[in-house]
Biopython code that builds the backbone (N, CA, C, O; Angstrom):
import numpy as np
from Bio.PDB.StructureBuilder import StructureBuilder

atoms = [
    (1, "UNK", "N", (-90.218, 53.346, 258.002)),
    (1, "UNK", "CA", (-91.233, 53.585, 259.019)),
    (1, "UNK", "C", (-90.623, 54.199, 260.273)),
    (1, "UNK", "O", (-89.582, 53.824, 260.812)),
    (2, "UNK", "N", (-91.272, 55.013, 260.590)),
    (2, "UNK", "CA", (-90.747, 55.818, 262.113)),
    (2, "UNK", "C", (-91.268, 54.616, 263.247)),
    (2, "UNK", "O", (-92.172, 53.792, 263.109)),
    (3, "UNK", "N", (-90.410, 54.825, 264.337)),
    (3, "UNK", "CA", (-90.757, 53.961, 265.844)),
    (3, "UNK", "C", (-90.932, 54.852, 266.876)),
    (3, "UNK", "O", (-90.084, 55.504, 267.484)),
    (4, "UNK", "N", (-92.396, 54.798, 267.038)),
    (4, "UNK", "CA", (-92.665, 55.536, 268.098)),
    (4, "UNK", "C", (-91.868, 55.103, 269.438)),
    (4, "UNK", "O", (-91.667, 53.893, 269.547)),
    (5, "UNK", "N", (-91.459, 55.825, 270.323)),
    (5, "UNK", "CA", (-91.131, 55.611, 271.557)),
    (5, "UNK", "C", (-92.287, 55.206, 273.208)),
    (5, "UNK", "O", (-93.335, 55.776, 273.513)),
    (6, "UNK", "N", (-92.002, 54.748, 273.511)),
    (6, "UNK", "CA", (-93.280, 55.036, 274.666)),
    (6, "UNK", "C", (-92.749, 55.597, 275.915)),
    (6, "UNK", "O", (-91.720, 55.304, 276.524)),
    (7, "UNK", "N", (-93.856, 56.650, 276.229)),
    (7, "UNK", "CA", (-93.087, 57.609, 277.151)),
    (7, "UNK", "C", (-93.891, 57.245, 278.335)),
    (7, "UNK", "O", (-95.114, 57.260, 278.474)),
    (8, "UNK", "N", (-92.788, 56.856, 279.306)),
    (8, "UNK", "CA", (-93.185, 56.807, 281.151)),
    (8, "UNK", "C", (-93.516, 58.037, 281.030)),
    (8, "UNK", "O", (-93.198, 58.951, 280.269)),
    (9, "UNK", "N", (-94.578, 57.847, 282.374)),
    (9, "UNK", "CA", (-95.356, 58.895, 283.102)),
    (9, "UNK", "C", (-94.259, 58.307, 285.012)),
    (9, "UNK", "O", (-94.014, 57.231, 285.558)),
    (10, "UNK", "N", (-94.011, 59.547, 285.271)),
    (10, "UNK", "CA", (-93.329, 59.406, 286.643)),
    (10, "UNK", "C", (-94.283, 60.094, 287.513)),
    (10, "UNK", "O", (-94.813, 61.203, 287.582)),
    (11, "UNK", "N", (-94.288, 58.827, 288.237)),
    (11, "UNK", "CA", (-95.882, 58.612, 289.095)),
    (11, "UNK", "C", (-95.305, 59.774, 290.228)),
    (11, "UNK", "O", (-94.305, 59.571, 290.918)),
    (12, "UNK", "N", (-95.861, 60.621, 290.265)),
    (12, "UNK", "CA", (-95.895, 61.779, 291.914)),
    (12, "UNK", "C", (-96.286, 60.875, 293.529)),
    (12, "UNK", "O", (-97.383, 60.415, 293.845)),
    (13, "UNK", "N", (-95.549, 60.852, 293.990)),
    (13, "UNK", "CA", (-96.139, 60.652, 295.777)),
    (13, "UNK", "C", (-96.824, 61.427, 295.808)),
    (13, "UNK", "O", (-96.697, 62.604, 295.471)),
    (14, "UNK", "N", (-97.922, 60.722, 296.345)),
    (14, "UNK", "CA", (-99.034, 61.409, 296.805)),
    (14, "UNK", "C", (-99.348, 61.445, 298.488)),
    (14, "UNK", "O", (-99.001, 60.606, 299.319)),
    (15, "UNK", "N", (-100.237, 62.889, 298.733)),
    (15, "UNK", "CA", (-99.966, 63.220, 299.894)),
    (15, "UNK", "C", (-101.120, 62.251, 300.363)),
    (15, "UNK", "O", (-102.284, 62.188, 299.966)),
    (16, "UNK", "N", (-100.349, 61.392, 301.483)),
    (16, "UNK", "CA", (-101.390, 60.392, 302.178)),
    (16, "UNK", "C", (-101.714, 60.528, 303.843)),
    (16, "UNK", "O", (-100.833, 60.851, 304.641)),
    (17, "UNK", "N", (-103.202, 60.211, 304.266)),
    (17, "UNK", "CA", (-103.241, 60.717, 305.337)),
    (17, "UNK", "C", (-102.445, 59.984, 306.568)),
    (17, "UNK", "O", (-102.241, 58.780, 306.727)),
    (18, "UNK", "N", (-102.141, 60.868, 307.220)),
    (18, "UNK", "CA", (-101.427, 60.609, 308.357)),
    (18, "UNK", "C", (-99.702, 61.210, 308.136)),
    (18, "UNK", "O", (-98.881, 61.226, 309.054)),
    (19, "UNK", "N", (-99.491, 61.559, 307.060)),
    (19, "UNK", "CA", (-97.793, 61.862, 306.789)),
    (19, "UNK", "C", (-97.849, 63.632, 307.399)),
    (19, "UNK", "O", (-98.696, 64.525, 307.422)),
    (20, "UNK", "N", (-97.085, 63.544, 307.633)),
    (20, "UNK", "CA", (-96.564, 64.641, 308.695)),
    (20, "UNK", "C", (-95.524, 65.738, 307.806)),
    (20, "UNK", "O", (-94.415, 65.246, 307.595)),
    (21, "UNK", "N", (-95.695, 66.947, 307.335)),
    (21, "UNK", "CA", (-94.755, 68.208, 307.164)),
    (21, "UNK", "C", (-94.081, 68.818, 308.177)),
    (21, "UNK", "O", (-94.385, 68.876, 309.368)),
    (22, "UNK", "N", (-92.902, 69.383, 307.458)),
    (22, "UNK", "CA", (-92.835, 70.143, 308.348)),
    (22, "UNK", "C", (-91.900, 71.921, 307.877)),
    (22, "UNK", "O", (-90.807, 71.721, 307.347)),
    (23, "UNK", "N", (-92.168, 72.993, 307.997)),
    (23, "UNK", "CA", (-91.248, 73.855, 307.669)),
    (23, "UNK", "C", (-90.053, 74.190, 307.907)),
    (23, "UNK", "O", (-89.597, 74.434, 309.024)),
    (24, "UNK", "N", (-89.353, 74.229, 306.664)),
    (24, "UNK", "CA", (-87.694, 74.162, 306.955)),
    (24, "UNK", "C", (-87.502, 75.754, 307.714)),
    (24, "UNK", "O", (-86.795, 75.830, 308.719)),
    (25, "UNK", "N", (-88.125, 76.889, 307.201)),
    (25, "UNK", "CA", (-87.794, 78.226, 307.914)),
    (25, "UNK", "C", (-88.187, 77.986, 309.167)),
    (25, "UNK", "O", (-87.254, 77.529, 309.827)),
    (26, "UNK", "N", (-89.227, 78.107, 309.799)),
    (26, "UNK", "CA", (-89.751, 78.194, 311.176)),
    (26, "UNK", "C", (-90.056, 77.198, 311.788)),
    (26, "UNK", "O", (-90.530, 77.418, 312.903)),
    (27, "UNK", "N", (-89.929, 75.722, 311.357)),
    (27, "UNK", "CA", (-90.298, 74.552, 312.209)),
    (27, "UNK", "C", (-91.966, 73.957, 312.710)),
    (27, "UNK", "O", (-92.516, 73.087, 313.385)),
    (28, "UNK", "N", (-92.263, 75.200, 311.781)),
    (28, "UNK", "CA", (-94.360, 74.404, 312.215)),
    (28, "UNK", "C", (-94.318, 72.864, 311.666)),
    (28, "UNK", "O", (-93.375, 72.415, 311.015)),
    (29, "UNK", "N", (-95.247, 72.278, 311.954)),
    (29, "UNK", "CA", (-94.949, 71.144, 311.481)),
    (29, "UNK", "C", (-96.407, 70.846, 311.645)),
    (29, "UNK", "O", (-97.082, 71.312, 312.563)),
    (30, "UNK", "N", (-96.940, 69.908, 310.549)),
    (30, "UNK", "CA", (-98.859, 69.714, 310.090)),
    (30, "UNK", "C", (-98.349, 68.052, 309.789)),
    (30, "UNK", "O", (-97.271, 67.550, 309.468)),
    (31, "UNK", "N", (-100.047, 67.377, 310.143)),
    (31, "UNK", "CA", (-100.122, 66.438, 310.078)),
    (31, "UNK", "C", (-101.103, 66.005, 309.147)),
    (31, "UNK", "O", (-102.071, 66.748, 309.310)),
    (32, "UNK", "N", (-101.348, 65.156, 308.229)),
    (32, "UNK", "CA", (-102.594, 65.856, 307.095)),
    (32, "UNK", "C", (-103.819, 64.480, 307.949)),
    (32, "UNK", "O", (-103.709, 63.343, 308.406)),
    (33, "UNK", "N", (-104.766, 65.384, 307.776)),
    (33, "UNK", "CA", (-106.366, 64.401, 308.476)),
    (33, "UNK", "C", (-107.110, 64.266, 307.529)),
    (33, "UNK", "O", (-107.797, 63.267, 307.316)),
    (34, "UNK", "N", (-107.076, 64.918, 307.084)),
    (34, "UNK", "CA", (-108.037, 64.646, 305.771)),
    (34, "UNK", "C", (-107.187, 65.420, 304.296)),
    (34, "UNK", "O", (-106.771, 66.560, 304.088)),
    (35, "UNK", "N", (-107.207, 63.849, 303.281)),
    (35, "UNK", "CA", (-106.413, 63.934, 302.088)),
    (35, "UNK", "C", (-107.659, 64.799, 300.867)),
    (35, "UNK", "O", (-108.747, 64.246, 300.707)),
    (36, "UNK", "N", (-107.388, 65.979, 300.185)),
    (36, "UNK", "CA", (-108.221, 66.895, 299.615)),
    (36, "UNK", "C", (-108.878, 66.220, 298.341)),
    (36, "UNK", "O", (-109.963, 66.627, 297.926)),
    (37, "UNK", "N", (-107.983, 64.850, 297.535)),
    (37, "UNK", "CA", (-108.402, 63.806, 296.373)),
    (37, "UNK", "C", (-108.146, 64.625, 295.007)),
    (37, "UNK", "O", (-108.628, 64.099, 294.004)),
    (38, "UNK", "N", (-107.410, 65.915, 294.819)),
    (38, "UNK", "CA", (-107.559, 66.823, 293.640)),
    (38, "UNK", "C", (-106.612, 66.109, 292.894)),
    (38, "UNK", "O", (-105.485, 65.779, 293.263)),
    (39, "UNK", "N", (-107.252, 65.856, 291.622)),
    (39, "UNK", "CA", (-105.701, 64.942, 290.471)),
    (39, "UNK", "C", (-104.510, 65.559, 290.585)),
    (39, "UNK", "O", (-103.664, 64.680, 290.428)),
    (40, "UNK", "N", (-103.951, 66.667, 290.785)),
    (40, "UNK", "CA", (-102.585, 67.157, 290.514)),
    (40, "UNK", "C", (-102.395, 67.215, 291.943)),
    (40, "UNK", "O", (-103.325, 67.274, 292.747)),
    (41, "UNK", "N", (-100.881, 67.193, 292.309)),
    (41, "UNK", "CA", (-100.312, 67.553, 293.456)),
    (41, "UNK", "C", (-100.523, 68.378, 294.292)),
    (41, "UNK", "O", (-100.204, 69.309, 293.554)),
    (42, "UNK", "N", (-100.766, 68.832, 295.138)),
    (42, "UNK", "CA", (-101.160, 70.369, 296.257)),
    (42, "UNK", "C", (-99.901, 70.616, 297.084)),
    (42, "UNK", "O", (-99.336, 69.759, 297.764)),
    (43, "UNK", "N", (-99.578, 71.716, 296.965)),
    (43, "UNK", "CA", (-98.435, 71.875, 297.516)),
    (43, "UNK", "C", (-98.707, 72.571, 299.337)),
    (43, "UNK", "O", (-99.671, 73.218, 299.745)),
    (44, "UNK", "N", (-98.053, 72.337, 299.739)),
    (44, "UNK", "CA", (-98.765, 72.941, 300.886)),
    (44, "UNK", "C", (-97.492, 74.078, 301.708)),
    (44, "UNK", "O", (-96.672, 73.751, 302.565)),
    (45, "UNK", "N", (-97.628, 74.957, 301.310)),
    (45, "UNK", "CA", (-97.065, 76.491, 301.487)),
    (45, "UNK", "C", (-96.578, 77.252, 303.366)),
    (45, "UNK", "O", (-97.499, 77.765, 304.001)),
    (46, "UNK", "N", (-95.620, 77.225, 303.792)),
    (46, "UNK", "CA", (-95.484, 78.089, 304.416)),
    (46, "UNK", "C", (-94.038, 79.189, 304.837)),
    (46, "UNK", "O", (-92.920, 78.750, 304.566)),
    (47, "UNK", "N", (-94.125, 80.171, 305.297)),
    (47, "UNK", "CA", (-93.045, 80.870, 305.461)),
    (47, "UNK", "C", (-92.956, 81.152, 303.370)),
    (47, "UNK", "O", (-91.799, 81.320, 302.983)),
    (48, "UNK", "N", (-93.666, 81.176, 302.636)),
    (48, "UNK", "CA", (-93.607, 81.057, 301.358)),
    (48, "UNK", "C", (-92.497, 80.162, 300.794)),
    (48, "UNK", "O", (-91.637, 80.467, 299.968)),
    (49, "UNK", "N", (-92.727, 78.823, 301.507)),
    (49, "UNK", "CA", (-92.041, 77.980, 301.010)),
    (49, "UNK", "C", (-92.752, 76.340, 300.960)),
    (49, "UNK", "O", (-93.586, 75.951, 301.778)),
    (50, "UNK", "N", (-92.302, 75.647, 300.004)),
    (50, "UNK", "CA", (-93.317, 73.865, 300.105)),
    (50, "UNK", "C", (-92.340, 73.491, 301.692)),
    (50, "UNK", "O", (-91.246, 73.770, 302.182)),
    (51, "UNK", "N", (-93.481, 72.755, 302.001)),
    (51, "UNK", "CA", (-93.024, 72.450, 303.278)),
    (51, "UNK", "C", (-92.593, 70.584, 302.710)),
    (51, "UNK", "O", (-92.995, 69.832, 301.822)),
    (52, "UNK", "N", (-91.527, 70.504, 303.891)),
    (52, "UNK", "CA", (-91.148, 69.314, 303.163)),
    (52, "UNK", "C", (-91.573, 68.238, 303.818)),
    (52, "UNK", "O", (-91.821, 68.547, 304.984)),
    (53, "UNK", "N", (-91.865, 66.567, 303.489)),
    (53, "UNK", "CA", (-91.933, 65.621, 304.256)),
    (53, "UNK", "C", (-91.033, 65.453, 305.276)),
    (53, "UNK", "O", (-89.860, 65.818, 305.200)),
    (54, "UNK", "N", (-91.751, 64.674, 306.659)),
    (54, "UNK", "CA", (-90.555, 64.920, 307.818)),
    (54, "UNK", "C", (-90.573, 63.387, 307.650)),
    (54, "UNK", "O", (-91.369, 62.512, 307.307)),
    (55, "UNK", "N", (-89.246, 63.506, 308.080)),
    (55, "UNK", "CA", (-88.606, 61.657, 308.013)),
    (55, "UNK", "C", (-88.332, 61.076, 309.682)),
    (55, "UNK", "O", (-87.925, 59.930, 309.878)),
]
sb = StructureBuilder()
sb.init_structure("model")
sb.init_model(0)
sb.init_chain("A")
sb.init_seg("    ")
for serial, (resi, resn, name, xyz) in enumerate(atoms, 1):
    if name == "N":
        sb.init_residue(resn, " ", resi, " ")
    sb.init_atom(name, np.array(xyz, "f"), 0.0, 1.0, " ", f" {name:<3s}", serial, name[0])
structure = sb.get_structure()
């Protein structure tokens, strides 16, 4: 008999309101007010780059 394996799902952070970006090229920096609820991740783009969480 074969043994199935069970495969984790690796849960994504999700973008929650109030967390703060910011761009590594130019330094804009966004604060999110309202979270958009779409199942997959949203990346949020500038200088054509993901802007990263600010710590």
């Amino acid at each position: 008999m074969a043994v199935k394996k069970a495969i984790k799902k690796v849960a994504k952070k999700g973008v929650k309101k109030g967390d703060v970006y910011k761009c590594s090229v130019c330094g804009l920096a966004i604060t999110v007010d309202e979270v958009c609820g779409c199942v997959d991740t949203c990346d949020i783009i500038c200088c054509e780059k993901q802007m990263k969480p600010k710590k």
